[in-house]
VODRENZA-665643 format. One record per residue (C-alpha): x, z, y; residue in three letters. Coordinates in pm, 1 decimal. Example, Ala and Ser with C-alpha at 12.3 -4.5 7.8 and 13.67 -1.06 7.14 Angstrom:
BEGIN
> 1230.0,780.0,-450.0,ALA
> 1367.0,714.0,-106.0,SER
This chain:
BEGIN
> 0.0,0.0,0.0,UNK
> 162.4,-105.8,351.4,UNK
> 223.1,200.5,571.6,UNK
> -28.4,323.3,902.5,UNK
> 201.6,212.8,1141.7,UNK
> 150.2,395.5,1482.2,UNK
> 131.7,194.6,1830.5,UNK
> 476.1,227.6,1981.9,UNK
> 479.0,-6.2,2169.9,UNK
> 116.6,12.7,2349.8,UNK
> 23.3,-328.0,2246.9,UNK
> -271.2,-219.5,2044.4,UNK
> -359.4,27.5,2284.8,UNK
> -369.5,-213.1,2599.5,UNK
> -586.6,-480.7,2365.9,UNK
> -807.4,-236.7,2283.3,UNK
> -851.9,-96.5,2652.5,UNK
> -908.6,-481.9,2740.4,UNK
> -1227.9,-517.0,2534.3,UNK
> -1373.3,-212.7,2597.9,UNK
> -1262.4,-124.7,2970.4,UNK
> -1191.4,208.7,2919.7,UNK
> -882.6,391.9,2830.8,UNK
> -789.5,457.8,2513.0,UNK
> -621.6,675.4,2247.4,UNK
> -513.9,614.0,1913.8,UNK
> -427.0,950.8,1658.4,UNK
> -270.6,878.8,1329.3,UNK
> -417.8,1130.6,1131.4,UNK
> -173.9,1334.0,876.9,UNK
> -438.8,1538.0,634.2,UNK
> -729.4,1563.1,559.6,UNK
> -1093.4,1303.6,546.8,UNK
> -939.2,1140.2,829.0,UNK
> -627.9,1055.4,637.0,UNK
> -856.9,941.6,343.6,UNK
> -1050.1,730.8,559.1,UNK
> -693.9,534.9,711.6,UNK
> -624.1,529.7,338.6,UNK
> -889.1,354.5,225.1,UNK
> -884.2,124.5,542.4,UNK
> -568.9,28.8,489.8,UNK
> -613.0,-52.2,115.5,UNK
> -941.2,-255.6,222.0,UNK
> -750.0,-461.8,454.5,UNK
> -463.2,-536.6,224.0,UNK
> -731.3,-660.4,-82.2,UNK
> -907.6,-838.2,173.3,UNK
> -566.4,-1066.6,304.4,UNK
> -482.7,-1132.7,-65.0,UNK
> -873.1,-1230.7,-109.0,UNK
> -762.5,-1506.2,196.1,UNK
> -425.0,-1594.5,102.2,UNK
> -568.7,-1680.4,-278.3,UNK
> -840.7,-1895.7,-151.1,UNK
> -613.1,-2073.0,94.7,UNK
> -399.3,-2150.0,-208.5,UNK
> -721.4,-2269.2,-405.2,UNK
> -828.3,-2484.5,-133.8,UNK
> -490.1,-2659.6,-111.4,UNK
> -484.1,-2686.6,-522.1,UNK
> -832.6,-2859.2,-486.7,UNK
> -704.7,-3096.5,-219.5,UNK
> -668.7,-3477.9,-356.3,UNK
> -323.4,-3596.1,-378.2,UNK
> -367.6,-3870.1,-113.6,UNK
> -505.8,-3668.4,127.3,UNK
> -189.9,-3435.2,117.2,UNK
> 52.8,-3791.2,167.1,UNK
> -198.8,-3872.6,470.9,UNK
> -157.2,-3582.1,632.8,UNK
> 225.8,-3606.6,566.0,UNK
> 220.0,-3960.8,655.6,UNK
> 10.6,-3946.8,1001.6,UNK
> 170.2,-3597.6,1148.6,UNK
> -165.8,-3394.4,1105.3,UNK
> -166.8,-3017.4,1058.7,UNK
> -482.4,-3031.7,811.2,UNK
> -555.8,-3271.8,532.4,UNK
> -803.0,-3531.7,655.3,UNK
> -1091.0,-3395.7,411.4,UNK
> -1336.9,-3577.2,625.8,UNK
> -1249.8,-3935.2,755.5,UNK
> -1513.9,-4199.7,922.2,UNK
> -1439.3,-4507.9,957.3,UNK
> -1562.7,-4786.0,1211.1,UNK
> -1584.6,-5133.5,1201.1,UNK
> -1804.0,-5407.3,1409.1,UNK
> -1970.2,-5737.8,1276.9,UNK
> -2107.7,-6075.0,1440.7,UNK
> -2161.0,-6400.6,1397.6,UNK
> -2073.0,-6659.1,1675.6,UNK
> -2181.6,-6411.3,1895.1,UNK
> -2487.5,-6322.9,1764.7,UNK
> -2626.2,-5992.0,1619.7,UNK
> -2353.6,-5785.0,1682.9,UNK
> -2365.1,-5474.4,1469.0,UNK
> -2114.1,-5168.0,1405.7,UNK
> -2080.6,-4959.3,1087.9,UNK
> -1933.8,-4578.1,1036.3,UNK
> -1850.6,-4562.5,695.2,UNK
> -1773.6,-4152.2,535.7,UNK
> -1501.1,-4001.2,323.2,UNK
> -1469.3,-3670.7,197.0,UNK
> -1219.0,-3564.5,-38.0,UNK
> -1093.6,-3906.7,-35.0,UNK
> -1440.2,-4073.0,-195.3,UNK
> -1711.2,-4247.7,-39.3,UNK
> -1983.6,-4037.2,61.9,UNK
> -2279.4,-4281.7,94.0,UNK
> -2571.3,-4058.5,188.8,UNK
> -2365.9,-4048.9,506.1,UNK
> -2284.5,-4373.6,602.9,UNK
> -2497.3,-4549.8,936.0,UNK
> -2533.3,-4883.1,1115.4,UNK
> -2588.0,-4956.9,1534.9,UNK
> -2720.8,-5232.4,1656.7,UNK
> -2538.9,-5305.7,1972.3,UNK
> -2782.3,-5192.7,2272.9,UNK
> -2554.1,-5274.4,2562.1,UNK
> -2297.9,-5527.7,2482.8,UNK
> -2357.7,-5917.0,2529.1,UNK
> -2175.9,-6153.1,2298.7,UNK
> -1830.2,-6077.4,2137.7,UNK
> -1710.0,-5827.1,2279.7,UNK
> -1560.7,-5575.7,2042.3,UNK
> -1367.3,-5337.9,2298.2,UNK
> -1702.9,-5290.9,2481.4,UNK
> -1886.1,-5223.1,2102.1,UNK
> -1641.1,-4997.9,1947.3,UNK
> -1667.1,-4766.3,2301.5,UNK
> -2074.1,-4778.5,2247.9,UNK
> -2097.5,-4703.2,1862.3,UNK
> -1825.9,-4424.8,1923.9,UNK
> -2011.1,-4269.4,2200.4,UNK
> -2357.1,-4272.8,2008.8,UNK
> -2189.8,-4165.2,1721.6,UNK
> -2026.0,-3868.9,1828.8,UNK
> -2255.9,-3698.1,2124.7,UNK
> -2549.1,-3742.4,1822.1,UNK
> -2306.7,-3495.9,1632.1,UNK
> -2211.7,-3264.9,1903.7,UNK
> -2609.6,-3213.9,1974.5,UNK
> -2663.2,-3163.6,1621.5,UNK
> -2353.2,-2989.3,1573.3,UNK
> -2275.7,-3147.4,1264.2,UNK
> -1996.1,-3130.9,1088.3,UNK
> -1707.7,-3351.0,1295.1,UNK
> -1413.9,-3519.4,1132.5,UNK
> -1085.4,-3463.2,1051.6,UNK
> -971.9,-3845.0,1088.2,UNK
> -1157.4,-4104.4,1284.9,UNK
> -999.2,-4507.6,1165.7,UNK
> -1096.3,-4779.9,1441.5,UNK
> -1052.9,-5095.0,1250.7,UNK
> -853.2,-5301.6,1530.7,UNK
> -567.8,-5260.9,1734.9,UNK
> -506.5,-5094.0,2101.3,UNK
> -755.9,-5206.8,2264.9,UNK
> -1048.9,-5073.4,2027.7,UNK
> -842.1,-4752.3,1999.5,UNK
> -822.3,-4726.1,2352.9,UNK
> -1197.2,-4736.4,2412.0,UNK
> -1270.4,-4502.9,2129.2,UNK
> -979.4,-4242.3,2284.5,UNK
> -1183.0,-4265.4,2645.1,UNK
> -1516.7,-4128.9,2457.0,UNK
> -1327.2,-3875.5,2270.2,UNK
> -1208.9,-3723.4,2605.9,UNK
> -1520.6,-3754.8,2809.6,UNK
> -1699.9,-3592.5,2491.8,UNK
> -1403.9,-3345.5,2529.5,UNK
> -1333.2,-3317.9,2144.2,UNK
> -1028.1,-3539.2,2091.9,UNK
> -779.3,-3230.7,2092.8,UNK
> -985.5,-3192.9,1739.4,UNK
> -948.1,-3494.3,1575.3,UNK
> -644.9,-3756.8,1498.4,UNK
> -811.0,-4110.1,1576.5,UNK
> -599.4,-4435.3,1495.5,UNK
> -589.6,-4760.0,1500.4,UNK
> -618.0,-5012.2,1180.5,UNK
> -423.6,-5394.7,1302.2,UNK
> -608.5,-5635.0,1095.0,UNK
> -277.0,-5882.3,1081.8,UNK
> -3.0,-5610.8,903.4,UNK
> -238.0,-5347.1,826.2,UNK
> 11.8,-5137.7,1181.3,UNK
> -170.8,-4801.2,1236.8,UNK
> -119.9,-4692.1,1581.2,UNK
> -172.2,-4399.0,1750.6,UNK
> -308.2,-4290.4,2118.0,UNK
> -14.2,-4309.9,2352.6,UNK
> 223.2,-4467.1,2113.6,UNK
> 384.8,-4825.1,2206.5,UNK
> 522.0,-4869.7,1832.7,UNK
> 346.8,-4916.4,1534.5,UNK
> 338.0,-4713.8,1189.8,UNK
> 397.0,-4964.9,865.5,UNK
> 328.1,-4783.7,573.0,UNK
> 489.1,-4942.4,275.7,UNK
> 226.1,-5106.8,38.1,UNK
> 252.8,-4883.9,-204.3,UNK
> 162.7,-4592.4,-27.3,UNK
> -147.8,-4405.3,-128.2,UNK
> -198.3,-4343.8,207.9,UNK
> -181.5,-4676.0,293.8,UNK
> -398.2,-4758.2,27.8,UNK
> -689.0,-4529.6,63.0,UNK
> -659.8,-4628.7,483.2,UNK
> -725.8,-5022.4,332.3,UNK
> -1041.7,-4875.9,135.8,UNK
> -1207.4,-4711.3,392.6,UNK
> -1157.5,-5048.1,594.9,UNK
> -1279.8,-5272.8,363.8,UNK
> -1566.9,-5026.9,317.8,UNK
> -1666.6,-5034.9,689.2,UNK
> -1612.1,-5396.1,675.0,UNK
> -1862.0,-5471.9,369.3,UNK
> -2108.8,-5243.4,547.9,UNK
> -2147.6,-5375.8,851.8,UNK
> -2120.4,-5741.8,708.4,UNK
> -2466.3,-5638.3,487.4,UNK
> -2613.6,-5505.8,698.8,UNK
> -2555.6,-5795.7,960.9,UNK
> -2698.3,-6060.9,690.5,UNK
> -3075.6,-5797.1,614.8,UNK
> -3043.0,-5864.5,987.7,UNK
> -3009.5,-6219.6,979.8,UNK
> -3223.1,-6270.0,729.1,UNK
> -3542.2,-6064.9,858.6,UNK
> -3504.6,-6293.6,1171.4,UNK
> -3512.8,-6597.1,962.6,UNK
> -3781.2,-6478.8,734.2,UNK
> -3985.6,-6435.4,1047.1,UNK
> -3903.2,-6714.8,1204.5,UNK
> -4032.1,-6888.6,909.6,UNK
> -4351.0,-6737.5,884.7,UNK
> -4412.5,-6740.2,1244.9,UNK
> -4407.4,-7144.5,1230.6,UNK
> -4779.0,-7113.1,1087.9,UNK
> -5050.5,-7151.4,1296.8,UNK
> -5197.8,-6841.9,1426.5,UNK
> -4909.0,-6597.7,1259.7,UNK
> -4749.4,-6449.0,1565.7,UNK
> -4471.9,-6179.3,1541.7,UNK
> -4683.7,-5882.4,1498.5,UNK
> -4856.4,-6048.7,1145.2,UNK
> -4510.3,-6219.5,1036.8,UNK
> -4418.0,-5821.3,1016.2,UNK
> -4719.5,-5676.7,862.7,UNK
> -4702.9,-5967.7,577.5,UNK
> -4311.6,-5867.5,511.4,UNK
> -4358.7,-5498.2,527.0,UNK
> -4667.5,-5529.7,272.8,UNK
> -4557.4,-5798.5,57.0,UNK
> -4210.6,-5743.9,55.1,UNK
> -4010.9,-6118.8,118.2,UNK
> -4164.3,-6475.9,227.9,UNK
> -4110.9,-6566.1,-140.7,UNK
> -4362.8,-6326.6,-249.4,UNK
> -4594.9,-6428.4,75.2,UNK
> -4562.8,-6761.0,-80.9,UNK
> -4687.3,-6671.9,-427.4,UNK
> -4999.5,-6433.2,-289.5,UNK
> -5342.6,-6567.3,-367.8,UNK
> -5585.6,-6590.7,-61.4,UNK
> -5752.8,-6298.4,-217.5,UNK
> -5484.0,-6076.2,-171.1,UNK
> -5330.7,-6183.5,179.7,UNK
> -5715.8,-6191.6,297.5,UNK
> -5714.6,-5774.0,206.8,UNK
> -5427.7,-5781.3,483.9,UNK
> -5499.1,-6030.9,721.6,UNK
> -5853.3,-6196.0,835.6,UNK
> -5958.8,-6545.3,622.4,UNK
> -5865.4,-6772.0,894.4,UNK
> -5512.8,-6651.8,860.4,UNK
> -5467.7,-6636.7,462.1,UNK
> -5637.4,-7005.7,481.4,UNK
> -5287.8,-7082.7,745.4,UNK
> -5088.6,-6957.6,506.7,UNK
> -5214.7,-7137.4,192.3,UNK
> -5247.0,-7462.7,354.3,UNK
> -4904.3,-7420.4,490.4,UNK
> -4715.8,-7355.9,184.0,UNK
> -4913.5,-7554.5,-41.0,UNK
> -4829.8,-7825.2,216.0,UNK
> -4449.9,-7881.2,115.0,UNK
> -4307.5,-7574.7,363.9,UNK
> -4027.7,-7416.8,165.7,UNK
């Protein structure tokens, strides 16, 4: 059992006079129930650091491998145990999407993956998304206060780092988390402030699990680009019938699922959703040749 050692030196004595703005005394009882009771505190306090120190040592026996080279390999006091990931999608322009893909304990974690549709930004611009999808993403956590990362990946180079740094600091949370950049053309990771470049060497697991979560964001947002894509041509589609505006295009495709299965629905059936005059459009139009 470590010794009662009594304040020599005032410290405790001043820190304790701090929080409760009075003076104060300490005794270092010698017999006794008093003595007992600095007995048994002392005891308690001892079980209670080895309690700590053992699940500290659990926790880092528990840790994944890769995480442990990541957090060698990037400077970072913690192992990343949670890393999100963002990448943005568009097509000539059009539909421009983001994805924020989740790992913990180096694996996927699906349930908490999400998509943006750009509100804001106009044509390709991916500094100006990557700032937007980084500020919704992170002020909807801090109002929640949900559980914030230990890693945030930007897949691009300064630029998109850059922008994602800004929010960080006007959020005032990027003292908390390491955010870095992902170069498309070497697979470079750079860091905020940094001129040069980290190149892992491509065996690295670090390396390695840094390429998943990239190609993870990157098949996300590209799926979720082409349900967008195709709703709008599905629509499109079924708007070209006579008298099917926007409103009924949706209320056919919510019910029934695809145009393919639109296609295939007797009049009886699309009449018990929309009026006759409107099932007749739709008959006539695909029994007409419209594929």
């Amino acid at each position: 059992m470590m010794p009662f050692l009594p304040d020599d030196s005032g410290i405790l004595t001043k820190w304790m006079k701090s929080i409760r703005k009075k003076n104060v005394e300490l005794f270092v009882p010698q017999l006794g129930d008093k003595k007992k009771f600095v007995n048994m505190a002392s005891i308690n306090a001892e079980f209670q650091l080895k309690e700590y120190h053992l699940a500290i040592s659990k926790r880092e026996q528990t840790v994944p491998h890769v995480l442990k080279s990541m957090q060698r390999d990037l400077r970072m006091k913690n192992p990343p145990i949670r890393i999100e990931c963002f990448d943005n999608s568009h097509i000539q322009g059009t539909e421009l999407v983001s994805s924020c893909v989740v790992f913990e304990n180096g694996r996927p974690k699906k349930s908490d993956y999400r998509k943006f549709i750009s509100r804001t930004v106009e044509g390709n611009d991916d500094f100006a998304a990557m700032k937007e999808v980084v500020s919704r993403r992170y002020t909807r956590l801090i109002k929640e206060k949900a559980q914030l990362p230990d890693l945030i990946i930007i897949d691009g180079g300064k630029g998109q780092l850059s922008q994602a740094v800004d929010i960080l600091n006007e959020l005032g949370i990027s003292d908390k988390i390491l955010v870095v950049g992902l170069a498309k053309r070497l697979d470079e990771i750079f860091f905020p402030g940094e001129s040069e470049s980290l190149v892992l060497p491509r065996a690295s697991s670090s390396l390695m699990l840094i390429q998943h979560l990239r190609d993870e964001a990157h098949r996300f947002a590209i799926s979720f680009h082409r349900q967008l894509r195709d709703k709008r041509t599905l629509q499109t589609e079924l708007t070209e019938i006579p008298g099917v505006g926007e409103k009924t295009a949706k209320k056919l495709l919510i019910e029934f699922g695809s145009v393919e299965n639109v296609k295939k629905t007797s009049f009886e059936e699309l009449s018990k959703i929309v009026n006759a005059r409107i099932s007749k459009a739709v008959i006539e139009f695909y029994e007409g040749g419209k594929d």
